[in-house]
C-alpha positions in Angstrom: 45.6 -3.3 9.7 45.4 -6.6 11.3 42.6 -9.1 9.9 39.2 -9.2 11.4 38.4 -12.6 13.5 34.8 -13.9 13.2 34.5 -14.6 16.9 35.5 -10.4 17.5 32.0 -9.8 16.5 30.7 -12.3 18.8 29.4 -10.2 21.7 28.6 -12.2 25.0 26.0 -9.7 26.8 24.6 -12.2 29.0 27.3 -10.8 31.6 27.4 -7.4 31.1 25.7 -4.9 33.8 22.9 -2.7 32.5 23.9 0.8 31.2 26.1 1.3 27.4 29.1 -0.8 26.2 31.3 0.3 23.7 32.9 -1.6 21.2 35.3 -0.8 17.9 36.0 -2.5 15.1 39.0 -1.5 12.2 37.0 -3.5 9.1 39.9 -3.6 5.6 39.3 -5.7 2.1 39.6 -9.1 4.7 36.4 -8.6 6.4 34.6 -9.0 3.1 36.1 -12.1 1.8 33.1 -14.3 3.2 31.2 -12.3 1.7 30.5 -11.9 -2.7 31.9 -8.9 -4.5 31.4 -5.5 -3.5 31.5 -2.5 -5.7 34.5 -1.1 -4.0 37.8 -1.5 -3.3 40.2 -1.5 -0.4 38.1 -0.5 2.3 39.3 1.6 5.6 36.6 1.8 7.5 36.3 2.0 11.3 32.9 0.9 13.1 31.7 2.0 16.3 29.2 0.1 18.2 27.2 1.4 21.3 25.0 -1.2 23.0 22.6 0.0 25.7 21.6 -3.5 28.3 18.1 -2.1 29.6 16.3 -3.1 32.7 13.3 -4.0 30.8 15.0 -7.3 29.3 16.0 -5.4 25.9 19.1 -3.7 23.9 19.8 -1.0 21.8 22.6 -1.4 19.6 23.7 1.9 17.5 26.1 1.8 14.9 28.5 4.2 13.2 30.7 3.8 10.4 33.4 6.1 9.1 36.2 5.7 6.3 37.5 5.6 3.1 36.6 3.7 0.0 38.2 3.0 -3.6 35.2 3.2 -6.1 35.2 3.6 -10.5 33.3 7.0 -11.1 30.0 6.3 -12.7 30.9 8.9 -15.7 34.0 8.9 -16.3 35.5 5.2 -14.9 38.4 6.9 -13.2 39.5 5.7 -9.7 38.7 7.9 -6.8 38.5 7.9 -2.8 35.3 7.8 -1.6 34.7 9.2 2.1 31.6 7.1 3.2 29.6 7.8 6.6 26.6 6.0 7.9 24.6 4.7 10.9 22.2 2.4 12.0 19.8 1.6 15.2 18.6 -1.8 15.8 16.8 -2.8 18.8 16.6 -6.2 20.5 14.1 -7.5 22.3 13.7 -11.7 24.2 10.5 -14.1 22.9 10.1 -17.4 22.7 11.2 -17.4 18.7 14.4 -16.3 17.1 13.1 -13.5 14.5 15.1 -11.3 12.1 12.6 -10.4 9.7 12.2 -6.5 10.8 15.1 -3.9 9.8 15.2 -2.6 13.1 14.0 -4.6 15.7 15.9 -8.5 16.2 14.2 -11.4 18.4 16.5 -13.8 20.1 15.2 -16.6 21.9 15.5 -16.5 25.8 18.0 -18.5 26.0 20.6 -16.3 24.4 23.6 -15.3 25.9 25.5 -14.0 22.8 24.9 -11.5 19.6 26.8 -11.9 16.2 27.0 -8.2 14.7 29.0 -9.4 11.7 26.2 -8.9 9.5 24.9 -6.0 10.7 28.7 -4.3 10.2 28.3 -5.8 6.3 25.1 -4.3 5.7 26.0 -1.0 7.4 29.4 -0.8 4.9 27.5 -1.8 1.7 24.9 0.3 2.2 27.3 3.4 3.1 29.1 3.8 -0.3 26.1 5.8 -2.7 24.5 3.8 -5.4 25.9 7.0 -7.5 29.3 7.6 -7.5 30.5 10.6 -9.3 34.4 11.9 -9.1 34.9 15.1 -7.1 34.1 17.7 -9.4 31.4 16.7 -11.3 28.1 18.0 -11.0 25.1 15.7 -9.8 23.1 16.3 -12.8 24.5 17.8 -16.6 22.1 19.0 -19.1 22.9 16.3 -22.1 20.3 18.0 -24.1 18.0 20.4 -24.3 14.6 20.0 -22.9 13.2 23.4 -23.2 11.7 24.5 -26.4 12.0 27.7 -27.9 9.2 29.9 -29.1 11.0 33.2 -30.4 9.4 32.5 -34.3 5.7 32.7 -35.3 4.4 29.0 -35.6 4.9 27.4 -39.1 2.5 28.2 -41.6 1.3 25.2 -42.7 -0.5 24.1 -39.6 -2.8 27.5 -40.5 -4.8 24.5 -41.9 -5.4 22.4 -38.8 -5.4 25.3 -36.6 -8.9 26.5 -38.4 -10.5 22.6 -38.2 -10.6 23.0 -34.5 -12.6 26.4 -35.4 -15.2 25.1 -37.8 -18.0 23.7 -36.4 
């Protein structure tokens, strides 16, 4: 896989015609070297991007990722592939101030004739691999100990005592 360029997620609407534009992107281990360490290992994931130019001055962007990931399993440590799937909308709309402060909905100013998804596609890949990693095979949750309590006997005799202070009155 060839190394991912900055500028490819550099995309220059301004000139595209209303209606959806497609767009692909093959992201490997490179893409995250701007970025600090991630809890996984040689990536292989391949991003789709769908953007929507609307006659009503906005954009829908709708991403979807798919691949493979190399991640420690949270129980046992061992090394396992990790198939990780995920999407995301984000709508973008033209004001007079650049905003980014809402999840789903981005500002550019006006004058904007260009949209880096770079850190969209970052967010998208971290936030596809589960905070809980378990190697295939293991079950979700295993019963460590015993909660339940069992009542088969009588109760113990020597609380006879306290049993009849709740009596007296």
């Amino acid at each position: 896989m060839k190394p991912v360029e900055a500028r490819e997620f550099v995309i220059p609407f301004i000139g595209f015609s209303l209606g959806v534009h497609h767009f692909k992107y093959e992201i490997a281990s490179a893409f995250f070297d701007d970025y600090p360490e991630q809890e996984f290992r040689d990536p292989r994931m391949t991003v789709s991007l769908s953007l929507e130019k609307k006659s009503n001055n906005t954009m829908d962007l709708l991403f979807s990722l798919e691949g493979k990931v190399e991640v420690d399993c949270d129980r046992t440590l061992k090394e396992f592939e990790l198939a990780v799937e995920a999407e995301r909308r984000l709508v973008v709309k033209f004001a007079d101030e650049y905003d980014n402060e809402d999840d789903e909905i981005l500002f550019l100013t006006h004058g904007a004739y260009e949209l880096d998804v770079r850190h969209y596609v970052y967010e998208l890949a971290v936030l596809s691999v589960p905070s809980k990693k378990l190697f295939p095979g293991l079950e979700e949750e295993t019963e460590l100990y015993s909660t339940e309590i069992e009542n088969d006997s009588e109760p113990d005799p020597r609380w006879n005592g306290l049993m009849n202070l709740n009596s007296e009155d």
